[in-house]
N, C-alpha and C positions, 0 to 999 in steps of 0.2 A: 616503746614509749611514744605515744603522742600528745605532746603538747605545742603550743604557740610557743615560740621562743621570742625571746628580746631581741638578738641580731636581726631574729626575721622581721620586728615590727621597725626596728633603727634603719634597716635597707629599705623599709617599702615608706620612710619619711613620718612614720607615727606618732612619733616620738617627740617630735620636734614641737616647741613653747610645751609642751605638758611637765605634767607634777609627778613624777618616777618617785615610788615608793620601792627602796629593795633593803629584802632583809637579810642579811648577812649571816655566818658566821664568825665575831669578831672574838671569841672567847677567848683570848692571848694571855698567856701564863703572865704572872708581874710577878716583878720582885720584892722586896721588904720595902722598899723604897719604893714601891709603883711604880716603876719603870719596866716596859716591855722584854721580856727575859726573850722572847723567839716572834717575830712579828711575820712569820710563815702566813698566816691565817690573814694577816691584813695585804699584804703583798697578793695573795690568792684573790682578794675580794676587790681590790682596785681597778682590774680589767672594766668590770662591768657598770663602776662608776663613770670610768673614763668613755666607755662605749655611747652610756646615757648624755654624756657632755658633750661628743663630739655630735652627738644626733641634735643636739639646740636644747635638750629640757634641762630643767632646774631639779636636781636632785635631794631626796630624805634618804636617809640611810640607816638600817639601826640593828640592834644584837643583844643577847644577852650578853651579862659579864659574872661570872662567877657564881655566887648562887646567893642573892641578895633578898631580903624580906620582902614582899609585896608593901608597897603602900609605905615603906619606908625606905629614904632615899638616904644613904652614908659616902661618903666621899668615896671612899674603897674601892664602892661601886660605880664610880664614873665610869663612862668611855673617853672620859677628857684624855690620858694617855695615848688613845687607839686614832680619836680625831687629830691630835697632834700627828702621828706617826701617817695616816693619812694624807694630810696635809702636805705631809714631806713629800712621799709616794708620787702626790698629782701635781704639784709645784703649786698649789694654788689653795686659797683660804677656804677650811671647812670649820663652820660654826655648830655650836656646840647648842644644842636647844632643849631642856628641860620642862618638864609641863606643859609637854606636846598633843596629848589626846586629842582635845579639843579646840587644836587648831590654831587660830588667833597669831600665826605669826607665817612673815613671807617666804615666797619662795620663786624667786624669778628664774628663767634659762640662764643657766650659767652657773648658780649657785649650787654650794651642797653644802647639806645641813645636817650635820649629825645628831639624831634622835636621842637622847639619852635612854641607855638599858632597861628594857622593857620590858624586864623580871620584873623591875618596881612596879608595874601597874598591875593593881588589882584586877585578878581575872586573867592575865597572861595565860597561866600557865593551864587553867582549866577551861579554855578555848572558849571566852565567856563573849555569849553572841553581841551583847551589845558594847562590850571592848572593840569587838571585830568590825561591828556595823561604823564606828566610830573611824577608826584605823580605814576602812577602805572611804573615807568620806574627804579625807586629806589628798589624795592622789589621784590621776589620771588612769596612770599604769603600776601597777604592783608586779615587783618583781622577786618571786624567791631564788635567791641564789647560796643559800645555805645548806646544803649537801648533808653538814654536821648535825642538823636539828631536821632531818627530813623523816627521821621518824618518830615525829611528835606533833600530835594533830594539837598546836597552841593558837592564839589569835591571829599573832603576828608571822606563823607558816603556817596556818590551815584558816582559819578563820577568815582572814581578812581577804582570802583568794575567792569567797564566797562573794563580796562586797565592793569590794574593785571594780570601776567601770571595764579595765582592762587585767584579768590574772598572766604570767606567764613564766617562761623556767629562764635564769639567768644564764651567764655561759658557764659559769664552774660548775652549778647543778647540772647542765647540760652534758657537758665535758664527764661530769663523774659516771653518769648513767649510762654513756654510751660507753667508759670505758669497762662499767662493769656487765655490762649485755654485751660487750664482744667477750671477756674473759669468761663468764658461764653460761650464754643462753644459745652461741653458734662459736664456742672456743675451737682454737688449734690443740691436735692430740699431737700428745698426752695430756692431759689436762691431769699438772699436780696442782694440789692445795697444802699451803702450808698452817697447822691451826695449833698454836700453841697458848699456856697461859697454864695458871696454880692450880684449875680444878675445873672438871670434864662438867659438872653441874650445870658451871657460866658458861657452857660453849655445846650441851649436849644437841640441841635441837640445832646445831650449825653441820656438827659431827653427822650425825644424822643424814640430815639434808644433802651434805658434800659427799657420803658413801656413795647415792645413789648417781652421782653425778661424774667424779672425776676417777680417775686412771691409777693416780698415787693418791692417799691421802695420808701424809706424814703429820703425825703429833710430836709435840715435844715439851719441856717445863713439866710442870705436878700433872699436866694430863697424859703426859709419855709413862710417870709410873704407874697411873692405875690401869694403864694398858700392858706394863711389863708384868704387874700381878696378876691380871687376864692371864699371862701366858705363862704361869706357874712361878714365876721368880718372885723371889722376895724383894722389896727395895729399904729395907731397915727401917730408920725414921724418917723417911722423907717422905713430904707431903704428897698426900696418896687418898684416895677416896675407895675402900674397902667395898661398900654398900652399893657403889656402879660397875664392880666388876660383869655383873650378868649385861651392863648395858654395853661398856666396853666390849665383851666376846661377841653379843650381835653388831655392834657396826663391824667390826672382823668382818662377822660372815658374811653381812650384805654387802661389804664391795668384794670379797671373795665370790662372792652369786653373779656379780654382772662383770666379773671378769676382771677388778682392780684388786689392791692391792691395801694395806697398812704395814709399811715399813715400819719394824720396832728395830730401836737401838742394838745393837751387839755389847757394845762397851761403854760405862759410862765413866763419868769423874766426877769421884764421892770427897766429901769432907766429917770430919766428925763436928763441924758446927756451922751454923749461916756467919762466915766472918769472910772481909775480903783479903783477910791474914792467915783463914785456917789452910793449912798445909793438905795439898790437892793429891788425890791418887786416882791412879788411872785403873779399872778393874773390868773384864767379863760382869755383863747383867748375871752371871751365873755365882758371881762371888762375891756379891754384896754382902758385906756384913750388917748383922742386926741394929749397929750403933753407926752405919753412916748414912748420909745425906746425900741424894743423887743430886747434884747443881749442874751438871751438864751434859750433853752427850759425847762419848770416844769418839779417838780419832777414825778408827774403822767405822763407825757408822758416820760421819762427818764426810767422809771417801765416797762412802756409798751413796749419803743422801746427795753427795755434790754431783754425782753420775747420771744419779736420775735427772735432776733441774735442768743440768746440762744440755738435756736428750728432751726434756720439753718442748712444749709446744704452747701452751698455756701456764703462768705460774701465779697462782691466788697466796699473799703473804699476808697470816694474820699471827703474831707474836715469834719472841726468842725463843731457842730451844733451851736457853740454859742463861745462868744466871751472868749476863755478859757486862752485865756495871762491874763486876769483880774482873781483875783480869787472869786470875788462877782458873774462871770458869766462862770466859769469854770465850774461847776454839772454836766449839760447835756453833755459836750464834755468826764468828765469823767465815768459817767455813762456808757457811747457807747463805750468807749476803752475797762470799765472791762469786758462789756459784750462778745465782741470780746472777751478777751481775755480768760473769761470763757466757750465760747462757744466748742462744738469739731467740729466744721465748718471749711473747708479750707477757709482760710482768705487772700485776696490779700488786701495790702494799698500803696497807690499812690498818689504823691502831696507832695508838701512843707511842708504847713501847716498840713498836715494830718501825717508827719513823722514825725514834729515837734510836735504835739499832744503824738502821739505815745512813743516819749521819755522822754515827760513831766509826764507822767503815766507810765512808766519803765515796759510797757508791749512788746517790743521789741519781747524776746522771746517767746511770745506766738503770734504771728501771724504768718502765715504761709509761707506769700512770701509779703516781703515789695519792692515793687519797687521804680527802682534811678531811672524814668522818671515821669516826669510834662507832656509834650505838647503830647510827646509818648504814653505816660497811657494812657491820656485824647482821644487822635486820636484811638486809639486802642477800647476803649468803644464805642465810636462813630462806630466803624465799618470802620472806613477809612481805603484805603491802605497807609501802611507806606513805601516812597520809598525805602528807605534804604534798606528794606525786600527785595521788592521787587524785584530790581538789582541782590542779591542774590540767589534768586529765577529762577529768566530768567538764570542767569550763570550754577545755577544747571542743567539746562535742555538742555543748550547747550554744549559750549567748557569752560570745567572745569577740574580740578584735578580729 
C-alpha cells in the first residue's frame, strides 16, 4: 500500500491552521432508547481526531448511521449520540452541524465539528461527482479513516479523495491495512484461516481465494455442513446448501494440490430444534440423524482445531463455528477463541459476530489486530480492490501533498 498518510503530513507541520475533513466509521449499534449499546467504533475513531488537534487544525468529522433515507433527515438518524460520546472521549466540545454541504459555517484550529450522517445527502451513496466536488471544497485535508466502508467507492470515501486539495489514509485505515498485508501477503506459516457463517454462497469467492493461500483452511457454522455432505455424510436438517457440494469438493482439492489442508469436524453437537433449551447431543458426523440439527462442532474436532491454531504462525478469524449465543452449543466457538488466544501466532479477527465471540470469551487482549470492518475484511480476503484505497493510492502517485 502506498499512500500519503495523516501522521506523515501531522510530523512534516501540514496540518497545522487547516480544515481536516475525516471520515469515519461511526456506525455504533443504539438502543431503543438511542443510547450507544457498544461505542468500540468511536473509541477506534478518536485517535485520529486527536492527532489532527494536536497538529493546530480545526476538524469536520462524519459517518454514516444506520441506513437512513437520502434527503430525509429523522432524528433516529442523528450522530448527536456518537458527537456526545465523542466529546466525552476528547474532553472537549464537538458540535453538532446539520446542512453542511454547502458550507456556510466555521471552523477554526481547535474546533471539531460533527457533520451530520451523510447517508441523508443525496447522492452519498452513488458517488455523485458533484456531492464529491462539494465535500472536497469544505477542507484542506481529507482524511479517510474508515476501514468499515473501504469497500464502497461513495462521495464521502471515494469521491471526495478526487477533490481534496489534500486526500490521505487515517491511522486506523492505516493500522488495518498493514495488519492485514502482514497476515496474507508475506504471513508467518502456517498460515490458518478461520471462515465460518450459515452458507458457503456468502463466503464462496473468500473460500476460494483462501484455498490457494493458507496452510489450514477450517470452515465451520452451515458452511462446515455442506462441507461434511462433500464428504459423504448426511447432516439431517441442518442448514446446508446441497447445490455447492461440487464447489465444496474443489476448494478440498485445491488446497490438497498445493499442499494445505480442510480440516472437517469428526464430532459434532446436534439438537432437534434452533432453541437455546433444546437438549444438546454430542454424536460422530457419521451418525447424524435425519431429524437433527448440527449447532456446533465436537469436542474432538474442537482438540484438534485447537492443535493446529496452536502451531500457527499466521491466524485469519472470520466467524463462529457454532451457535455460541446458546450456551448448550457454545464449546466449539470457545475452544477456537482460547486457542487463538493461547497461540503466539499473529492473529487478525474480523466480523460482527466474530468480535462478538471474541468479547463473549474476554480474550480481547490476546489477539493481535481485531478489525472494525465486516464487508471491508471480507473484500480484503477476497483479494478485491477496495476503492476507497484505491482513490488514495492514484492521489499518491499523482498531485498530492
Amino acid at each position: 500500500m502506498h499512500v500519503l498518510t495523516f501522521e506523515d503530513l501531522c510530523k512534516r507541520g501540514l496540518a497545522q491552521g487547516k480544515r481536516v475533513f475525516i471520515r469515519a466509521d461511526l456506525n455504533v449499534p443504539l438502543s431503543k432508547e438511542g443510547a450507544i449499546a457498544d461505542d468500540t467504533r468511536v473509541r477506534a475513531s478518536a485517535p485520529a481526531v486527536q492527532m489532527a488537534l494536536d497538529a493546530g487544525a480545526g476538524v469536520m468529522i462524519t459517518s454514516h448511521l444506520g441506513r437512513p433515507t437520502e434527503g430525509e433527515f429523522k432524528p433516529e438518524d442523528s450522530l448527536a449520540p456518537v458527537a456526545k460520546r465523542l466529546s466525552e472521549l476528547l474532553g472537549r466540545p464537538v458540535r453538532l452541524q446539520a446542512d453542511w454541504v454547502d458550507g456556510g459555517f466555521e471552523v477554526k484550529p481547535g474546533d471539531v465539528v460533527m457533520l451530520e450522517n451523510c447517508r441523508i445527502n443525496k447522492g452519498e451513496k452513488k458517488d455523485d461527482d458533484t456531492l464529491a466536488q462539494k465535500y472536497g471544497k469544505l477542507c484542506d485535508i481529507f482524511v479517510n479513516d474508515a476501514f468499515g466502508t473501504a469497500h464502497r467507492a461513495e462521495a464521502s470515501t471515494h469521491g471526495i479523495a478526487k477533490y481534496a486539495p489534500t486526500a490521505c489514509a487515517g491511522p486506523l485505515l492505516v493500522g488495518e491495512l498493514d495488519a492485514l498485508g502482514k497476515a496474507l501477503q508475506n504471513p508467518k506459516r502456517p498460515l490458518v484461516a478461520i471462515v465460518a457463517g450459515s452458507k458457503v454462497s456468502t463466503k464462496l469467492t473468500i473460500l476460494k481465494s483462501l484455498a490457494d493461500k493458507v496452510d489450514q483452511l477450517v470452515v465451520g457454522g452451515g458452511i462446515a455442513n455442506t462441507f461434511i455432505l462433500a464428504e459423504g455424510h448426511g447432516v439431517g436438517k441442518s442448514l446446508c446448501e446441497a447445490d455447492l457440494v461440487p464447489e465444496a469438493k474443489a476448494i478440498i482439492a485445491a488446497a490438497k494440490a498445493k499442499g494445505g489442508a480442510v480440516p472437517l469436524p469428526t464430532d459434532v453437537v446436534v439438537a432437534k430444534e434452533f432453541s437455546a433449551t433444546a437438549p444438546a447431543r454430542t454424536c460422530a458426523v457419521a451418525d447424524i440423524a435425519e431429524d437433527d440439527m448440527v449447532l456446533d462442532i465436537g469436542p474432538d474436532t474442537a482438540r484438534a482445531l485447537g492443535e493446529i491454531l496452536r502451531k500457527a504462525g499466521t491466524i485469519v478469524w472470520n466467524g463462529p463455528v457454532g451457535v455460541f449465543e446458546f450456551e448448550s452449543f457454545a464449546g466449539g466457538t470457545r475452544a477456537i477463541a482460547q486457542a487463538v488466544a493461547e497461540s503466539t501466532a499473529f492473529s487478525i479477527a474480523g466480523g460482527g459476530d466474530t468480535i462478538a465471540a471474541i468479547n463473549q470469551f474476554h480474550i480481547e487482549d490476546k489477539v493481535s489486530y481485531i478489525s472494525t470492518g465486516g464487508g471491508a475484511f471480507l473484500e480484503f480476503l477476497e483479494g478485491k480492490t477496495l476503492p476507497a484505497v484505491a482513490i488514495l493510492e492514484e492521489r499518491a502517485r499523482g498531485n498530492n501533498a
